[in-house]
Every structure is written in structure tokens, then in C-alpha cells.
N, C-alpha and C positions, 0 to 999 in steps of 0.2 A: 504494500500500500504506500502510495508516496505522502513522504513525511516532508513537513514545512517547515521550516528556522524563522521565527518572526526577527530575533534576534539578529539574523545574519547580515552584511551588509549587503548582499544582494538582493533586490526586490520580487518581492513575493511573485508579481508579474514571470518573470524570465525562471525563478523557481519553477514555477507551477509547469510554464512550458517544454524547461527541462527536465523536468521529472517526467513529464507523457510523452515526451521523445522519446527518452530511454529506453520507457516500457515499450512503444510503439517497434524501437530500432532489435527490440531480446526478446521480441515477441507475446511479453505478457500483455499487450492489446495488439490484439490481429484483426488485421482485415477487413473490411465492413461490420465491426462491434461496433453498439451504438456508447457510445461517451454518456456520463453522467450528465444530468441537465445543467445547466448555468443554476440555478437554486439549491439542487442537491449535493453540488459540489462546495458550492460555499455555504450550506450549511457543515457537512461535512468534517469541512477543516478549518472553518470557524473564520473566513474573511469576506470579503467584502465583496458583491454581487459584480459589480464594477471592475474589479481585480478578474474576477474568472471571466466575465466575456471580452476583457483586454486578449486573457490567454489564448481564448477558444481563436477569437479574432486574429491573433499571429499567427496558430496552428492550424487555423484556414489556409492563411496567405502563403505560409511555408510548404503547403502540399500534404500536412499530416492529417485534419481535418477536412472533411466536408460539410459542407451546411446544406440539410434539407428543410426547406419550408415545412412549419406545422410539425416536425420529426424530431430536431433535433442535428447534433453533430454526430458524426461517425466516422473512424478510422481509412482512410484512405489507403488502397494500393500504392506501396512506393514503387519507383524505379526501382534498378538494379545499381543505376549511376546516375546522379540524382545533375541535372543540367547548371552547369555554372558558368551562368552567360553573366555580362557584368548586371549587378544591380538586380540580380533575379534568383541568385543561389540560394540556399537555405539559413544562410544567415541575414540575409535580407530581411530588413525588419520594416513591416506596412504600420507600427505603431501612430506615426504623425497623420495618416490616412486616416485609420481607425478615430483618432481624437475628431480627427474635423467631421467626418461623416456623424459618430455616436453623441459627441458631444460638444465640441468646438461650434456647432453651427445650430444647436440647441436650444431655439427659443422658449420651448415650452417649461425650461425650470425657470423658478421665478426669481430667483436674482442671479446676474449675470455679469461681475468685475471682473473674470476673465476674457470676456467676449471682444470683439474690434470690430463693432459696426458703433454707429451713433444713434440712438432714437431717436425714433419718428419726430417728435416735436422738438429739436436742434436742428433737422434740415429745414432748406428753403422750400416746403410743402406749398405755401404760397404761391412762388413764383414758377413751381411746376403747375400747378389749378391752372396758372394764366397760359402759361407757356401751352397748355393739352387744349385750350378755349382759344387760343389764337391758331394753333394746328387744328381743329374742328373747322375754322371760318373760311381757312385756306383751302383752295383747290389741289390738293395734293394728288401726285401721279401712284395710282396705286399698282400700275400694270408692270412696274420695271423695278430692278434690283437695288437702285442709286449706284452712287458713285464708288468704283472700289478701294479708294485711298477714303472714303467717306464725306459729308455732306461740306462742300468746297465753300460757303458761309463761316460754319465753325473752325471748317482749318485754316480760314484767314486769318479768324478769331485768334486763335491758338497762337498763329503767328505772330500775331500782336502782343497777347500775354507775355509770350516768352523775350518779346525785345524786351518791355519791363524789365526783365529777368535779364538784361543784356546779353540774349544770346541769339544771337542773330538768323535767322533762318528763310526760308522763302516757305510758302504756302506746300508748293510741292514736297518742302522735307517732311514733309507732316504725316501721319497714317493715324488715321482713330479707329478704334480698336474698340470690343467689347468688353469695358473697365481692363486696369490697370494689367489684369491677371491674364487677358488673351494676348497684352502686350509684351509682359516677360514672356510667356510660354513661345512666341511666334521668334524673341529671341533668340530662346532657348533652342530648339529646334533650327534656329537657324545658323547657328555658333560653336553647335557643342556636338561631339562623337564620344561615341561610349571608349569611356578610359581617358578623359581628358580632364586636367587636373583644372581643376576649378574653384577662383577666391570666391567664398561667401561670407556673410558677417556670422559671428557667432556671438551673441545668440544671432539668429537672423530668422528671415518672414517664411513659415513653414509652408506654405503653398508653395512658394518658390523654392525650398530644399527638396519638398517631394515631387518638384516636376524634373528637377537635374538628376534627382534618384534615380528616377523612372528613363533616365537618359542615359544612363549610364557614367555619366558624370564622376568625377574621384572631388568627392566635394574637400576643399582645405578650407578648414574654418581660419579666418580672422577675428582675432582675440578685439571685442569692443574695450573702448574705455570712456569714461566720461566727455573724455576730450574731442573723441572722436574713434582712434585706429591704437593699436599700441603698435608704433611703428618700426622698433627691431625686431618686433616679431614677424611685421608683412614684408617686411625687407627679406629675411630668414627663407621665408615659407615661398619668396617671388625665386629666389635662388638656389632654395633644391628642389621646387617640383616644376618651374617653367610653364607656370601659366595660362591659357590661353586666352580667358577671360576673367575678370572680376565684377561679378553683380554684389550692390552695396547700396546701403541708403544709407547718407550723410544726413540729413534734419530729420530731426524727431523721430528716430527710428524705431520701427517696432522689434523687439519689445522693451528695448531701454530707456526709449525716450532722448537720447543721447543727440547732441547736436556736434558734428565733425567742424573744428577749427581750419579756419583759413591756410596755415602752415599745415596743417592734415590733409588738406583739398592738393596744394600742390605739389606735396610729399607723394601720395597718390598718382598723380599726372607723370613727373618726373620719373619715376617705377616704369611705368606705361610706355612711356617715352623709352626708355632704356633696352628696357625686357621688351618691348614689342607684346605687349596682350592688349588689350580691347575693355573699354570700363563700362558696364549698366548699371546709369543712374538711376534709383527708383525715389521718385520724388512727390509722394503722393498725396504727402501732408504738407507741401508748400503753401497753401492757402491757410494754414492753422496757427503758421508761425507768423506771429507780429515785427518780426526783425526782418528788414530787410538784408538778403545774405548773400553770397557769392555761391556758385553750384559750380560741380564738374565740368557741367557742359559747358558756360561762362567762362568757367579760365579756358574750355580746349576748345570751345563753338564749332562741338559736332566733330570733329578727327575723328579721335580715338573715342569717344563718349557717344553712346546712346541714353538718351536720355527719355524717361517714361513719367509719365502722369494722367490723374484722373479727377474726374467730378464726383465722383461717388462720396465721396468723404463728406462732401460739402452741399451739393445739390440733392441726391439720393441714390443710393445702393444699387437702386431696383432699374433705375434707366442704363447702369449698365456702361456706358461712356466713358472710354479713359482716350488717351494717346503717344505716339513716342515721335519723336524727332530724333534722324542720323542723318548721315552723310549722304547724299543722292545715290550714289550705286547702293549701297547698303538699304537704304529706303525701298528701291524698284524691287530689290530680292524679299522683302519684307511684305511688300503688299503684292504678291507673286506667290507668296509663301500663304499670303492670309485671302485668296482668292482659289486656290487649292483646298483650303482647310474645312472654308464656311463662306463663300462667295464675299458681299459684302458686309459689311454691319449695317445696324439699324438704323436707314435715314429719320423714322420715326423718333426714336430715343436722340437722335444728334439732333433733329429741329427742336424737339422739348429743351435741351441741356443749350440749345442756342439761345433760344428764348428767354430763358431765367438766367444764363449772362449778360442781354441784353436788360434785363428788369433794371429798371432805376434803383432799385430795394436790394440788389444783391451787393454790394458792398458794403450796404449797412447791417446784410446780414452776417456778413463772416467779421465784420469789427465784431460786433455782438457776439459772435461765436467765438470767438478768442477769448473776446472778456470771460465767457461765464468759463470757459476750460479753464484760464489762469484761477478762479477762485475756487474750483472742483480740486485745482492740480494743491495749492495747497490745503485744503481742507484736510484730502485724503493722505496726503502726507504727514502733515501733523499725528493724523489719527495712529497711523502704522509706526511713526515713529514712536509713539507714547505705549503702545504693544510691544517694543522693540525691534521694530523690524530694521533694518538696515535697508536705508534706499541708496540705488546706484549713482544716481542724479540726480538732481530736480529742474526740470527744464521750465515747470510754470505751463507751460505747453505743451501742444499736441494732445494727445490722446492718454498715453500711456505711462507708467511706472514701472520699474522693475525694481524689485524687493525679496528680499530672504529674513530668514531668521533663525536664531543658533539653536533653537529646536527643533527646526525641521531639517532634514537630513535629504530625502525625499518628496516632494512636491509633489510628483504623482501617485502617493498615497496618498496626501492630503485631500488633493483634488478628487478621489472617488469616495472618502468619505463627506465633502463638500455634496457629491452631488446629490447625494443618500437624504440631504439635508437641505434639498432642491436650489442650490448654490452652485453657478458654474466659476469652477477658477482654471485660470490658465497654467500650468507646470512650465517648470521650465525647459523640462527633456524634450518639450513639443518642439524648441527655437535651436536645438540645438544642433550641430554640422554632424555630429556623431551618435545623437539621441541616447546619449548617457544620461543617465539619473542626476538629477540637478536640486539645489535647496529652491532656486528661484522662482518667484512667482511675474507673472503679469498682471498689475491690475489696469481695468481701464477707470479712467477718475470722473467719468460720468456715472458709474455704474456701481459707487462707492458710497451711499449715502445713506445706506439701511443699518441701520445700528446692529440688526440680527447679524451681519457679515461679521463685525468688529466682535459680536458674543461670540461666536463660530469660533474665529479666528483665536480668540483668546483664550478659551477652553480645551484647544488645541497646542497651543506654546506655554499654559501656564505651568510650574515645574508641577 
């Protein structure tokens, strides 16, 4: 019978799953046996329902599990020689998958500081209503696909933001994209070959680790610091593995919150320049930040930088609307790339997201929206801090926090007895380049305001 170490440094999680490996690989579970349920296993061995369908969930993805609807799991046929294609062997871990599917994208628990959307009533709700009643009035062509770099209004627009941004572009560098995530992914797919050593931030944005994963990708984490990069480490890491690419988000990064200093921006460039790799900016909280800053693309206007952003942050989630600006050859392969994939994006969602940048009201939304984030951002720090938690930063901005505490050891234990407790938090193992067990949490500081969170939390760390 397999026995459990709560005591052990290793998480119960990877226990569990090494333990029904074992039996599965010596025969003492063969074959099409059916697996104990998610319930009566963790009544069983006395842990937490959330822990065991983590397990079942990797022993699905690893080939040792089946899932049958209404049945149940059951032991899978192994190979003889089990395929070790990159980023697909059995040590391939679907865990960051699993979070965002199970729980990461979780609306239905009812508090949610882990979470990275913004509620409904912080967006411009308003100036979408106008923007959907001004597309009503219009004669719109509904018989054709639009344009495939997308609606040639908007990417004027765009154009124009980013000179703000002093970075110079023409209309044509432009491609909009469906939000921020079809634009790394079209990247991604367009940059990267399985087995190529790739800078990511660590912590860094877990969609974009599980799309490089899934690519085969050799992800090299870069070590965040408040300041930005720890930069004998990216120097280090640019000169034994040779690079190809480095995706990063300098402002307000998730999940640190961290904003990257000026002398980090061009320490970065200068690398680039040297080593010959290629940089993706992801710059998707630019509208959240009240400093006006210097960006990647700025110091190199599009060379070596691709640069990504979106409206979702700001406008709403659901219209979907992001975009990236490169270099003209790079661009034609890009919207080449996004014409193969899914023909165009949504002129619909680009004329709404035109719309509410044209609203008179939309800059006095996102002043407003800064303000109330800076007094969300220290509220909830104070709170964590008086808990003892250790914050990395405090940016005032943005979205995000990142925070530990010298009682927790494991984050994603915490986080499944949180949800038991209809609480979602963010671990830290989610953001991580190696998804190692981490003390760190993310909180988002809108989502921070329920005193039940701060009992939770407290009853949790208190000795």
C-alpha cells in the first residue's frame, strides 16, 4: 500500500504520483485496473481532494492514467519504450496546464487574490455599451473576413500610441492579434525549434512557459529582482546556453510586480546586440503604470525587439484585442503565420476596442484606474506585511504582489487547502521556469479586500 511522508520535503503531489508509478512500472497495478476514486483516495491517506486530482491529472498527462467520463481513472497500457520527444517524455510535467484549466481560471470560488483578470466594474464597461451602439448604427460588411494584419483604423491607432511610447513604427508594423496570448504564441511558433535554449523570466507569465513547453523549448529561467534582471546571472546563462530568444516583461511584471530599471533595459539590449538573440517584449500593463518609462522597443525601435500588447487589461478581457509591432520582414512572417492558424481576427472586437479608445472618457478612465490600484496596492501590503509576509517589491502599481512567508514552505499546498475554503491563490510553482515547489504566493490587490482571506491566511502561518 503506498505510504505518504507529510513530513518529507517532497510534496505530497509528486509522492503520490511516485508511488502509483512504481506500483504501475512492478506490476502491482496492471493494466486496465480501475484507480481508487479522487474521494476515496484522499480519504484514505488523509489529504486533501485537490492534492489527489493534481496527481491523477499528471498521471493522465504522463501516459499512466486514463480518464473515463462518469468511470473514473484507470491504468493505462505502457509502451515497451516509452517516446522521448523533447517536452513530451515522462517526466514532462502538465502541472501549470492543470492549474489554469482546474483552477487558475476559476470563477466560480468566491474569493479570488490569486486570479489576473480585473473585475467587471474596473473596466471601461461604459465605453464598450457605446462603442457595441455605435457598431449597431454602422453598416458593417458582414460577408468578408477583414483585414489580415487586422482593422487598418486601430493599427493607425496603435501607431500613434506607441510614438507616445517613442517608438517609432509605421501602420504596417503593426498585427493585432486575439489578446496579448495569440501574440506571444504566433511568436512563439515563429522563433522557436524544439531544443532551443530559451530566456524566460522566473518567476515568469505561465501561459507563456506552457506554450514554449509544449514547443519544445529548453526554457532558462532568469532570476527576477526588484530592480529589474539580476544581471550576472543573465550574462552567465546568455554564455553557456546561446540563446536564441529572450521573452520578458520589464513593467509591472507578473507575478512580481517588478518594474526593470533603465540600466537593466540596456544591459538587456547590449547582450542582444553581442550574443545575436532576438528580445519579446511583453508589455501588457503599460496603461496601469502612471510613470512615464523607456521600453525595449524604445531604446532598439523594433531591430532586435518585438514588442506585444493589449487592451484586455484595460478595456475588457472578453473583446479579446491585443497586438505586437517588429520589424517589417518579421511582421509579413507573423501575419503569414496568423493567416494559416485562424485566418483573421475579429474586425468586430477591433471596431468595439477602437471605439472606447476613441471615447472622450477613456483616459479619465485609466487615470482613475491607476489611482484606485495604487491604494488597493498598499492596503494589501500593509495587510501581508502585519501577517509577516515578506513582499518582493512594492511597485504601488499594476496588478500584482508577490509574497512568501517563513511558514510556508510550499505554496501549492497552501493553495488547495485555500480552495477547500473557496479561496483561489496563486503558488508560486505555477510562474516558475522549472515548476519546482516554491514558498511564493501571487496576490492580485484588487482581489485583496475580504478580511476572510487575511483569517485564512493567518490561521495558516500562525506558529
Amino acid at each position: 500500500m503506498l505510504t505518504l511522508n507529510p513530513q518529507s520535503s517532497t510534496p505530497l503531489v509528486l509522492q503520490i504520483v511516485a508511488g502509483i508509478k512504481a506500483d504501475i512500472e512492478d506490476g502491482t497495478l496492471r493494466a486496465g485496473s480501475k484507480a481508487p476514486s479522487i474521494r476515496q483516495f484522499a480519504h484514505a491517506h488523509n489529504v486533501s481532494v485537490f492534492t489527489v486530482v493534481d496527481a491523477y491529472d499528471r498521471l493522465v498527462a504522463q501516459g499512466y492514467f486514463a480518464s473515463r467520463p462518469h468511470s473514473g481513472f484507470f491504468v493505462k497500457q505502457r509502451p515497451s519504450v516509452a517516446a522521448e520527444l523533447p517536452g513530451h517524455g515522462p517526466n514532462f510535467s502538465f502541472d501549470s496546464m492543470w492549474y489554469l484549466r482546474r483552477i487558475f481560471e476559476n470563477r466560480a470560488l468566491r474569493m479570488k487574490p490569486g486570479c489576473g483578470w480585473l473585475p467587471g466594474d474596473w473596466l471601461f464597461q461604459d465605453g464598450v455599451r457605446r462603442g457595441l451602439r455605435g457598431l449597431a448604427a454602422d453598416d458593417v460588411d458582414l460577408g468578408g473576413y477583414g483585414e489580415p494584419k487586422g482593422y487598418p483604423p486601430l493599427r493607425q491607432l496603435v501607431r500613434d500610441l506607441l510614438l507616445e511610447q517613442e517608438i517609432t513604427v509605421s501602420a504596417e508594423q503593426v498585427l493585432l492579434t486575439h489578446g496579448s496570448s495569440q501574440a506571444m504564441d504566433l511568436v512563439a511558433r515563429r522563433l522557436v525549434r524544439p531544443g532551443d535554449a530559451v530566456l524566460v523570466d522566473d518567476p515568469g507569465y505561465p501561459n507563456l512557459l506552457f506554450s514554449l513547453r509544449f514547443l519544445g523549448a529548453r526554457l532558462i529561467g532568469v532570476p527576477r529582482t526588484a530592480a529589474g534582471y539580476d544581471l550576472v546571472a543573465l550574462e552567465k546563462l546568455v554564455l553557456e546556453h546561446s540563446p536564441k530568444v529572450f521573452f520578458t516583461q520589464p513593467r509591472l511584471q507578473s507575478p512580481t510586480g517588478s518594474v526593470a530599471q533603465l540600466a537593466h533595459l540596456h544591459r538587456v539590449m547590449q547582450l542582444a546586440d553581442k550574443h545575436d538573440f532576438l528580445v519579446v517584449e511583453n508589455d501588457i500593463y503599460a496603461d496601469l503604470d502612471p510613470e512615464p518609462r523607456p521600453s525595449l522597443a524604445s531604446l532598439d525601435q523594433l531591430n532586435r525587439v518585438v514588442y506585444i500588447s493589449s487592451f484586455s487589461k484595460t478595456i475588457s478581457p472578453n473583446i479579446r484585442v491585443g497586438y505586437l509591432a517588429a520589424n517589417p520582414d518579421l511582421l509579413e512572417d507573423l501575419a503569414q503565420l496568423k493567416m494559416i492558424s485562424g485566418l483573421t481576427s475579429s474586425e468586430f472586437s477591433e471596431r468595439i476596442a477602437h471605439g472606447a479608445l476613441l471615447d472622450g472618457r477613456w483616459r479619465k478612465h485609466v487615470k482613475g484606474l491607476r489611482e484606485r490600484l495604487a491604494k488597493a496596492h498598499v492596503a494589501t501590503a500593509a495587510k501581508l506585511i502585519q501577517l509577516g509576509f515578506e513582499i518582493f517589491c512594492e511597485p504601488k502599481a499594476g496588478i500584482f504582489l508577490w509574497a512568501r512567508h517563513p511558514a510556508i514552505a510550499d505554496s501549492a499546498e497552501l493553495a488547495y487547502k485555500a480552495a477547500e475554503q473557496d479561496i483561489l491563490l496563486g503558488p508560486g510553482h505555477l510562474f516558475s521556469a522549472d515548476l519546482q515547489p516554491s514558498p511564493w504566493l501571487r496576490f492580485n490587490v484588487i482581489f485583496c479586500d475580504d478580511p476572510a482571506l487575511y483569517a485564512f491566511l493567518e490561521s495558516c502561518t500562525s506558529p
